[in-house]
C-alpha positions in Angstrom: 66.2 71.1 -105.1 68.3 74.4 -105.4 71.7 73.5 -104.5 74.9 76.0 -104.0 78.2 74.6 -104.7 80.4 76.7 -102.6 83.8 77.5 -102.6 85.6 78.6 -99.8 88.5 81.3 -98.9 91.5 82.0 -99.8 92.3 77.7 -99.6 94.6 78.6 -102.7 97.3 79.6 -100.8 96.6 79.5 -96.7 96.9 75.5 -96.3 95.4 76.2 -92.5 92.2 76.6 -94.5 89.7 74.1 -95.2 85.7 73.5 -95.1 85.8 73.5 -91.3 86.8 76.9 -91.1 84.0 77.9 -93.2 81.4 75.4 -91.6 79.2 78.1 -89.6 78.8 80.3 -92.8 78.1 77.9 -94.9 75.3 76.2 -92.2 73.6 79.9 -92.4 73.6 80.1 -95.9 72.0 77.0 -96.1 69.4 77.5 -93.4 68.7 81.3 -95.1 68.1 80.1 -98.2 66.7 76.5 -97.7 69.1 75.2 -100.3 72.0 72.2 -100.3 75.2 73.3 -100.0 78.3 72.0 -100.7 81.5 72.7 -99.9 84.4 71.5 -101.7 87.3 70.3 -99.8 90.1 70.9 -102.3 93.6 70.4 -102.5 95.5 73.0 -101.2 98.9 75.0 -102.1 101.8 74.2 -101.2 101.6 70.9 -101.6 99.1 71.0 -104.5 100.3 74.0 -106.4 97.6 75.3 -109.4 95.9 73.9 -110.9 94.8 71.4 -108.5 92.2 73.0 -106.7 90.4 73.9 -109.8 90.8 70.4 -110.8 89.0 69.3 -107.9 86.1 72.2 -107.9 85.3 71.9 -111.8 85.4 67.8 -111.5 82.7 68.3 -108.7 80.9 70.6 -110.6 80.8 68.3 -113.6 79.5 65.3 -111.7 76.8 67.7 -110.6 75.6 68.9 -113.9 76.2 65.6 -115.8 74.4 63.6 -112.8 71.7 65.9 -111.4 69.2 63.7 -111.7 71.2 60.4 -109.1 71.8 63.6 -106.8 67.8 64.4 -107.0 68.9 68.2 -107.8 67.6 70.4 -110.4 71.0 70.7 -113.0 69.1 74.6 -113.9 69.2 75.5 -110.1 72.9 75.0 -109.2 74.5 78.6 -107.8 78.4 78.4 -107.8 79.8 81.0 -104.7 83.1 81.8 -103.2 84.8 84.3 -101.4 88.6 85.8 -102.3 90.3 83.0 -103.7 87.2 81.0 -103.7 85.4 83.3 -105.6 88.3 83.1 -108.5 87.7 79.2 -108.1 83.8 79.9 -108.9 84.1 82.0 -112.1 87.2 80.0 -113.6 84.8 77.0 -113.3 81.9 78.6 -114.5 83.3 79.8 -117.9 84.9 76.2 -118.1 81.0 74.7 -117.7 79.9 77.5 -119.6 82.3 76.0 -123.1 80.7 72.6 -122.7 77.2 74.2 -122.4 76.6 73.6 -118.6 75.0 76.9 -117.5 74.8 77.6 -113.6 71.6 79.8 -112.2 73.8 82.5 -110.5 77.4 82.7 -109.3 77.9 84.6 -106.3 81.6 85.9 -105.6 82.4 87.4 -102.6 85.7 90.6 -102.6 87.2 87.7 -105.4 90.5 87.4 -106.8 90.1 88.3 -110.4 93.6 88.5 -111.9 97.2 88.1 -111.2 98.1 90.5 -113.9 98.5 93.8 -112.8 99.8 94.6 -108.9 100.0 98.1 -109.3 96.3 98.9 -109.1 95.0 101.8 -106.6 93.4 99.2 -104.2 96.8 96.7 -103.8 99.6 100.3 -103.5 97.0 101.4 -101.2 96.0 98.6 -98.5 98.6 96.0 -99.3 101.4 98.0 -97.1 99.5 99.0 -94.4 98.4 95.4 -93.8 94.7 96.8 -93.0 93.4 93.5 -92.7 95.6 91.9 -90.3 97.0 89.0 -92.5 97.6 89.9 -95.5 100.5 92.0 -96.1 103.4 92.2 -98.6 105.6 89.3 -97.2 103.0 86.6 -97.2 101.6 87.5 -100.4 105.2 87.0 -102.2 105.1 83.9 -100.3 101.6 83.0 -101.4 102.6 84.0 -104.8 106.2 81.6 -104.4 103.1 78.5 -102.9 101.5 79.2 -106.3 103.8 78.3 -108.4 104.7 74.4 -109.4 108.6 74.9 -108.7 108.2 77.4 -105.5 110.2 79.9 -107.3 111.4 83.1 -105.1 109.1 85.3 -105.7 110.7 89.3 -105.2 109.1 92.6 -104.8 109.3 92.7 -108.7 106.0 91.4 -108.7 104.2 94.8 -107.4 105.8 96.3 -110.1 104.6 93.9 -112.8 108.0 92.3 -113.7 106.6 89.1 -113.4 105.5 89.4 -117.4 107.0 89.6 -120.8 106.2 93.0 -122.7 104.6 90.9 -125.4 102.1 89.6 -122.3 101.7 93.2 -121.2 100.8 94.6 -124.9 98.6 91.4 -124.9 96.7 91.9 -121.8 96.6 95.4 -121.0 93.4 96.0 -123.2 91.4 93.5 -121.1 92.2 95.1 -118.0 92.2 98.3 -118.8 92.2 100.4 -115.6 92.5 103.6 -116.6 88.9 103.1 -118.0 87.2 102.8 -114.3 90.0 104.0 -112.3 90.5 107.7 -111.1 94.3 107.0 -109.9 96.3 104.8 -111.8 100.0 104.2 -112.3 101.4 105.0 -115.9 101.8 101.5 -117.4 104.8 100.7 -119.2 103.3 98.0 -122.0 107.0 97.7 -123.3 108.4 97.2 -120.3 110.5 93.6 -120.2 110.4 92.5 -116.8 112.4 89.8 -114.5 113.4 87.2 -116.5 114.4 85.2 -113.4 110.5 85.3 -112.6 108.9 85.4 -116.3 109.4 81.7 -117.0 108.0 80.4 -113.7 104.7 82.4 -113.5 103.4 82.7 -116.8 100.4 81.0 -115.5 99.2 83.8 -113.3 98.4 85.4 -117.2 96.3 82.4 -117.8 92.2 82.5 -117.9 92.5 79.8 -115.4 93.6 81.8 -112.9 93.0 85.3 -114.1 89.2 84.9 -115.2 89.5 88.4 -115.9 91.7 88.3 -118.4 89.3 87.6 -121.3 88.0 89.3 -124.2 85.0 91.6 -123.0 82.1 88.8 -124.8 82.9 86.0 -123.1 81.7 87.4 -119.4 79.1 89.1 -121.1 77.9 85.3 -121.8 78.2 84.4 -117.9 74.7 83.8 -116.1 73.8 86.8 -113.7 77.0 87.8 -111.0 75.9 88.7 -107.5 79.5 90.5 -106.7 80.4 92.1 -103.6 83.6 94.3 -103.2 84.8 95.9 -99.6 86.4 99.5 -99.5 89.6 98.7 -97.6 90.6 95.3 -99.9 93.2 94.9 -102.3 91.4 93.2 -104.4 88.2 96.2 -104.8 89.8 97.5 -107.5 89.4 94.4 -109.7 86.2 93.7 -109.0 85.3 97.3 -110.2 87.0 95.8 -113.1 84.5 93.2 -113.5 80.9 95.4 -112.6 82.5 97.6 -115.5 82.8 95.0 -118.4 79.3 93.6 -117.6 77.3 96.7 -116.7 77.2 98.2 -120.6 75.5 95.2 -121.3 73.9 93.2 -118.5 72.6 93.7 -115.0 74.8 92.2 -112.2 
């Protein structure tokens, strides 16, 4: 039986969020595609901060490759999806099956959240002011960011200017991002550029792969099974996603 292991929104940091909200999606998903779906019902932020819920998504996701056979699935036809913060939860998992040789069919990620690295992309100064989705806008994402984090530090406004990292981070990472690469419009980045130190200590984990899936070198996504990858226009998080069709489209379909 082909299953999908779905992951739902944004559940990272919106603790009204669970698989009820998701319940009528998920039913037509599997109804479209005749599969078994699964939603995971993880631990949410903030009284779970990271990396909880991708505790709980990669130990269901192990059960399921490691014990296809007591679930009567087939372990080659498992699709991992997600959408926004799901989706990150999707990809981190699948490079984490993907080192202990556990390869999912597809992965499916819906506008995801790709990397907490740079905030001053074209995509989050363009929509994240305007609030042009209604509930996201620059208040609650410092408070999501704050949720995130294991001590609820105060996250400021120095986030949107990337003072949230070291400079050695920043010469580190820059390379795998890269926007200027994909991107028209993008801000001059300042690799030598210090940042907060008041915010430095408590987020360094926004840098890691286990939140960031982007940040990696450009072979290990070329290794990930085939993306389906949708982005929307009027998102902060489009510009990211370009990010990602760009590092896999020199060498692989998506």
């Amino acid at each position: 039986m082909e299953i999908s292991f779905y992951l739902i929104l944004g559940a990272r940091i919106r603790k009204n969020r669970s698989i009820d909200t998701h319940d009528q999606a998920t039913y037509v998903l599997a109804n479209l595609t005749r599969a078994l779906v699964i939603s995971v019902e993880y631990r949410l932020v903030p009284e779970h901060p990271f990396p909880a819920a991708l505790d709980d998504c990669t130990s269901v996701a192990y059960e399921l490759f490691q014990n296809a056979i007591n679930y009567r699935i087939d372990a080659n036809r498992i699709v991992l999806a997600g959408d926004s913060a799901g989706g990150n939860l999707a990809l981190v998992t699948t490079q984490s099956l993907l080192r202990d040789g556990f390869t999912p069919r597809t992965i499916c990620l819906l506008y995801p959240a790709l990397q907490f690295f740079d905030f001053t992309l074209p995509s989050y100064r363009d929509y994240l002011p305007r609030n042009i989705l209604g509930i996201i806008n620059e208040n609650n994402f410092l408070s999501a960011m704050s949720e995130l984090s294991e001590r609820k530090v105060k996250v400021t406004r120095d986030i949107m200017f990337n003072n949230h990292t070291s400079a050695r981070d920043k010469r580190r990472l820059r390379p795998l991002l890269d926007a200027d690469q994909y991107l028209t419009i993008s801000l001059p980045f300042d690799i030598n550029q210090e940042g907060n130190q008041n915010l430095i200590p408590h987020l360094e984990f926004l840098v890691s792969p286990r939140i960031s899936p982007l940040l990696v070198p450009d072979d290990e996504l070329i290794q990930l099974p085939p993306v389906l990858l949708f982005t929307a226009e009027f998102d902060i998080l489009r510009d990211e996603g370009r990010r990602k069709i760009n590092k896999r489209s020199r060498d692989e379909e998506i």
